[in-house]
C-alpha positions in Angstrom: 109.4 162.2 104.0 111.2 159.4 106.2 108.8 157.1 105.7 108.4 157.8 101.9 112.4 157.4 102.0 112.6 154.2 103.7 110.2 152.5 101.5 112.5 153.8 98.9 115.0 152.0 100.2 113.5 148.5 101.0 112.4 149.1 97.3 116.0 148.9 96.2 118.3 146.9 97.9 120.7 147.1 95.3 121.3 151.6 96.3 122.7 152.5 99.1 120.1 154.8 101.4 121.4 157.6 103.4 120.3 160.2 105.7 122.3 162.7 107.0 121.0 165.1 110.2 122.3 168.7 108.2 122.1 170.3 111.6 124.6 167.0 113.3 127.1 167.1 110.2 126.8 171.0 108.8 130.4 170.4 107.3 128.5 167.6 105.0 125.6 170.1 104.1 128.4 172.6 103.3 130.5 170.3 101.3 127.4 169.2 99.6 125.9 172.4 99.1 122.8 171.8 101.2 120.9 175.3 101.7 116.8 173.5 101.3 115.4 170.6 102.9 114.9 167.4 101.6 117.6 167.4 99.5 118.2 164.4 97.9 121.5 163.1 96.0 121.9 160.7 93.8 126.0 159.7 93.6 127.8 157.3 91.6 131.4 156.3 92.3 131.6 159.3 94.9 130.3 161.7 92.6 127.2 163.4 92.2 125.0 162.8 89.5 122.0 164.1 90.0 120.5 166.2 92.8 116.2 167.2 93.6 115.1 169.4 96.2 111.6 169.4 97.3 109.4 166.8 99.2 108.0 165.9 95.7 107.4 162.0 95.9 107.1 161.1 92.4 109.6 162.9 90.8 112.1 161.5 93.1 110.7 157.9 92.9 111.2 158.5 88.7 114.5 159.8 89.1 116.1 156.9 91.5 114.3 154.5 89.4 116.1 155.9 86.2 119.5 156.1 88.6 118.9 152.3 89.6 118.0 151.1 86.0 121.2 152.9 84.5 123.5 151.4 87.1 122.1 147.7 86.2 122.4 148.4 82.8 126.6 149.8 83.6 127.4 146.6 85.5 125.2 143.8 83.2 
């Protein structure tokens, strides 16, 4: 999925990318409620907003792109 997710990211300059290393950081899978991998967040303002877990490409391309569009449409 890492390449997947950083062609993600080139794809939307204006969101913020992340990875985090569960095994590294367990208190941030734990805070987070981590328990399957990928997990993938979606967070506005600190707070989550949405959440997918699975390595299911076009699902999570439709949701960030949703994500994206609402926060353009918020700040316009």
């Amino acid at each position: 999925m890492n390449p997947f997710f950083e062609e993600l990211a080139s794809s939307y300059p204006d969101a913020l990318f992340l990875t985090v290393d569960v095994d590294d950081v367990k208190a941030v899978a734990a805070k987070m409620e981590v328990k399957a991998m990928p997990t993938f967040l979606l967070m506005k303002e600190g707070a989550q907003v949405d959440r997918l877990v699975g390595a299911n490409p076009d699902e999570i391309r439709k949701r960030i792109d949703a994500f994206v569009q609402s926060i353009r449409v918020y700040v316009a």
